[in-house]
Short mmCIF file of the C-alpha atoms (twelve columns), coordinates in Angstrom:
data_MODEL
# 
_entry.id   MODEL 
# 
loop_
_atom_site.group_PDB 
_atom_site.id 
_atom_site.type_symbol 
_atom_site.label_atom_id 
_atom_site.label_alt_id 
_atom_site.label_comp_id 
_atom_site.label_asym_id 
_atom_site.label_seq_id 
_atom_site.Cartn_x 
_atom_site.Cartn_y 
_atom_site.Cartn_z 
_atom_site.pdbx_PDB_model_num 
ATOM 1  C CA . UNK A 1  69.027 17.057 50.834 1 
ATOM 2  C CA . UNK A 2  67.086 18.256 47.624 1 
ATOM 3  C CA . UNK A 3  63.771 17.339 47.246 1 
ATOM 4  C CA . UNK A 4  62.395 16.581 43.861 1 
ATOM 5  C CA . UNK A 5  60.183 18.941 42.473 1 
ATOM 6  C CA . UNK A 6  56.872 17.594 41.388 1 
ATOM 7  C CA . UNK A 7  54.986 18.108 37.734 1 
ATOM 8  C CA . UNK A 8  52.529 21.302 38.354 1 
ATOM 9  C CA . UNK A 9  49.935 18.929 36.809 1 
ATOM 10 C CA . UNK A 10 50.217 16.207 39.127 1 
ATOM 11 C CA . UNK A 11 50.009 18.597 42.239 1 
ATOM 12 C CA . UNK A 12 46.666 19.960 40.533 1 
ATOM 13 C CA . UNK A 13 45.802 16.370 39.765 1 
ATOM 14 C CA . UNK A 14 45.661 15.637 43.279 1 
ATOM 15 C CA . UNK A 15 43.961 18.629 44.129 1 
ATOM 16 C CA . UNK A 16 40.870 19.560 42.510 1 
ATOM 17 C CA . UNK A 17 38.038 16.992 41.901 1 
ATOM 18 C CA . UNK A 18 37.248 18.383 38.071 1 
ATOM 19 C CA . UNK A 19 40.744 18.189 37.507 1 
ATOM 20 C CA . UNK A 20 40.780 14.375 38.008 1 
ATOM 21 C CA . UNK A 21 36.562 14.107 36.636 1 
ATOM 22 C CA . UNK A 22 38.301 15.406 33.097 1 
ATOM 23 C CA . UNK A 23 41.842 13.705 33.224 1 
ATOM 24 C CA . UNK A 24 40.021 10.517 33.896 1 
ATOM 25 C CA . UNK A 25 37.354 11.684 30.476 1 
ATOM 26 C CA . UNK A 26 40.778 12.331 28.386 1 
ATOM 27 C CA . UNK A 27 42.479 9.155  29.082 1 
ATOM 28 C CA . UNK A 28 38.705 7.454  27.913 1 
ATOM 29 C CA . UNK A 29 39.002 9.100  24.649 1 
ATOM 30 C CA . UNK A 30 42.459 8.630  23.828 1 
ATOM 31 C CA . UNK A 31 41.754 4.535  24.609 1 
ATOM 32 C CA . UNK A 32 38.819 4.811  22.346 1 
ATOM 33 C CA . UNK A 33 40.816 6.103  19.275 1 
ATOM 34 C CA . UNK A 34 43.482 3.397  20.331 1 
ATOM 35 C CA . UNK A 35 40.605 1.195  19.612 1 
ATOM 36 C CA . UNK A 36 39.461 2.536  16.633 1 
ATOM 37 C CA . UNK A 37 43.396 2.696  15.187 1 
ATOM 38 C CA . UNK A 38 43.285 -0.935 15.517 1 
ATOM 39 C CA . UNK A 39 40.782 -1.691 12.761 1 
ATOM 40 C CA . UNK A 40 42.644 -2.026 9.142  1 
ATOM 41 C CA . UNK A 41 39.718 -0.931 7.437  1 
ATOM 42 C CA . UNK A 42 37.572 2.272  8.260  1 
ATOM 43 C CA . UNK A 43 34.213 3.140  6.925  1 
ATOM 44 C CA . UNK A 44 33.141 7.051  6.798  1 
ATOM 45 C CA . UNK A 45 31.115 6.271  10.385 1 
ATOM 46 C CA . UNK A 46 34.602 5.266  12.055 1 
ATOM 47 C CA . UNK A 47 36.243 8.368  10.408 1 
ATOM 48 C CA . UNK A 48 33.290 10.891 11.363 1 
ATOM 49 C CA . UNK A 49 33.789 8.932  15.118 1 
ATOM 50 C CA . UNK A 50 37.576 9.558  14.848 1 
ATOM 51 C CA . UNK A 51 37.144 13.417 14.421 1 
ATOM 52 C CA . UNK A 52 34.619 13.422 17.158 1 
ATOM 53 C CA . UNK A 53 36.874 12.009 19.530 1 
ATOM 54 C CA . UNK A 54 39.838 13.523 18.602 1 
ATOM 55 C CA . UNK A 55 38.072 17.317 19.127 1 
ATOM 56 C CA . UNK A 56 36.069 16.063 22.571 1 
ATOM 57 C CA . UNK A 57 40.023 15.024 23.664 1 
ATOM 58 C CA . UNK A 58 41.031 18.676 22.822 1 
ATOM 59 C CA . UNK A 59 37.995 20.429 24.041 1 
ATOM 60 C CA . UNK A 60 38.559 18.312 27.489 1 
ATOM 61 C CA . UNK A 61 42.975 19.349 27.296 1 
ATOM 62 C CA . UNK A 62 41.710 22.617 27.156 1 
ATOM 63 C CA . UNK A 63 39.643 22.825 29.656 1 
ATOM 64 C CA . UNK A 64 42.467 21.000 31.676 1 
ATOM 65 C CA . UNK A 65 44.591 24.000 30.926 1 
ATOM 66 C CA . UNK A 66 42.410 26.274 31.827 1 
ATOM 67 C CA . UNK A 67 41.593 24.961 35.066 1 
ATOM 68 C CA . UNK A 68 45.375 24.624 35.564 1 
ATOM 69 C CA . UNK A 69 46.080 28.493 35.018 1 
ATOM 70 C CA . UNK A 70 43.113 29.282 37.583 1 
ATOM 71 C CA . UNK A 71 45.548 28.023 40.256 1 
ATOM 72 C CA . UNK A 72 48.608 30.203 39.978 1 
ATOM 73 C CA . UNK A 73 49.943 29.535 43.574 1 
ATOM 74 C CA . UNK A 74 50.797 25.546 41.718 1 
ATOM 75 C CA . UNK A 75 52.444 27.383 38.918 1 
ATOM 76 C CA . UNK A 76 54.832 29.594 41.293 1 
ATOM 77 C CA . UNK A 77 55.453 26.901 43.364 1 
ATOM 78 C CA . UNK A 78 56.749 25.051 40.788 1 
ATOM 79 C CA . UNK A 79 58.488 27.325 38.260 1 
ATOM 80 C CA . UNK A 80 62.716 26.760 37.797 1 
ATOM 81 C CA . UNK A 81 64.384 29.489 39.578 1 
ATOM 82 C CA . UNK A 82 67.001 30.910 37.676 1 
ATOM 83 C CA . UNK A 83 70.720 29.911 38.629 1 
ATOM 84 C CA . UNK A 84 73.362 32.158 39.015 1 
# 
């Protein structure tokens, strides 16, 4: 029976407490520029908060990643083997 193989993230995910701590920041910032996409009209304040957000989301994916590539025994786990 073949098991299915589970995202690298997720495994980390469940793993490591910072992992979750900026997940759990990412998801807040991407549902406060959902928020702020919802206005029809924004003033230079919304747009300077916009760009804030946006590069706090990236700084925070980044940091993800790099906390993901600390833990290469996920990553070889859960790397295709080729077929032959």
């Amino acid at each position: 029976m073949a098991t299915a193989q589970r995202n690298p993230r997720d495994v980390i995910f469940e793993a490591d407490a910072e992992y979750q701590r900026l997940a759990q920041q990412h998801q807040q910032y991407e549902a406060a520029l959902q928020e702020l996409s919802l206005s029809p009209y924004h003033n230079s304040e919304d747009l300077i908060e916009e760009v804030r957000l946006k590069k706090l989301k990236l700084r925070v994916k980044d940091e993800m990643e790099r906390l993901a590539a600390r833990i290469p025994d996920v990553r070889a786990r859960h790397t295709p083997r080729p077929t032959h």
